[in-house]
N, C-alpha and C positions, 0 to 999 in steps of 0.2 A: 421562768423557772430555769434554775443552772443545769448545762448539760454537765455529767460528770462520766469520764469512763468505766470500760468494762474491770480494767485494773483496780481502781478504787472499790467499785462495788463486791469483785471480788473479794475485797481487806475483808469484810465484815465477817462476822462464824455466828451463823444461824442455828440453832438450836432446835429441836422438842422437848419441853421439860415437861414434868409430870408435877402439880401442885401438892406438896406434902403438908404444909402449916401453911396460917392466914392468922395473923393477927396485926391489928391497929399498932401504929405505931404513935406512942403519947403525945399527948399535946397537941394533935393535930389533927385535921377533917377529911383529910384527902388522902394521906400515906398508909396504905397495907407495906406490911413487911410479911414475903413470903419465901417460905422454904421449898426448895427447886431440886427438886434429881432431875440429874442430866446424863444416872447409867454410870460409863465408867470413868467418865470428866469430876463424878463426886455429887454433893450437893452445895448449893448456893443459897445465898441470900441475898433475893431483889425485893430492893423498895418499890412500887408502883404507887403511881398517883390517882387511883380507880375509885378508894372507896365510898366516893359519894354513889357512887352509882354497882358496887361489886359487893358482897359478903363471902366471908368465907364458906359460907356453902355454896355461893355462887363459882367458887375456884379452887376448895380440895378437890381433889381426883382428877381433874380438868388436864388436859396435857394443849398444852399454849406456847407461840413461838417465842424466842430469846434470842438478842446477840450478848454473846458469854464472851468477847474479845473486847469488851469497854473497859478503857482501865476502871478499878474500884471508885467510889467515890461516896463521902459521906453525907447523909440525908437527916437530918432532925437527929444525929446521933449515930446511927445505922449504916455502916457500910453497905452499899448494894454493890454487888458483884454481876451486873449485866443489867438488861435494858428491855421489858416486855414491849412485842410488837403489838399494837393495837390500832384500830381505829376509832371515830367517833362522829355523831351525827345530830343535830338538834335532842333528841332523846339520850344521849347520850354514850358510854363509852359501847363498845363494839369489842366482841372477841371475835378471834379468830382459829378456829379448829382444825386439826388435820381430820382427811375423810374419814381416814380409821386410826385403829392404834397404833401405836410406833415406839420402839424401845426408843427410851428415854435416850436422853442426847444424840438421837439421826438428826444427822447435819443436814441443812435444806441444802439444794442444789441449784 
């Protein structure tokens, strides 16, 4: 695996977003297109590639990490404006929670 520095890893801007909207994005099996408060950064809109394995009840309300410093990029049509942090395992995709609540857009440290 590449070693990369503390410099680079600092580049990235880590997020907590709060999930407001979940819906499929057409034509396709895999792409949620989801709307993000990030507080006073605004709201966003990231595509994620989860929903074989996510619903939207599985992700309103949910507050889940983000890098909100990717430039834009378009997905089945969709501009996504950032990049959810996720894992995944034989069973499938993995969220990741803060311990408790956190106003929308606290940047990880």
């Amino acid at each position: 695996m590449p070693e990369i520095s503390y410099e680079d890893f600092a580049k990235l801007d880590i997020r907590v977003g709060t999930v407001l909207a979940v819906e499929p994005v057409p034509e396709t099996e895999k792409l949620l297109k989801c709307t993000i408060d990030f507080g006073e950064m605004g709201t966003r809109t990231i595509v994620s590639g989860i929903a074989q394995w996510k619903t939207s009840e599985d992700l309103v309300g949910k507050q889940l990490p983000y890098i909100v410093n990717l430039a834009p990029r378009m997905l089945r049509g969709v501009e996504s404006q950032g990049m959810l942090l996720a894992t995944s395992d034989d069973d499938g995709v993995v969220l990741l929670y803060p311990e408790r609540i956190l106003s929308p857009g606290t940047k990880l440290r």
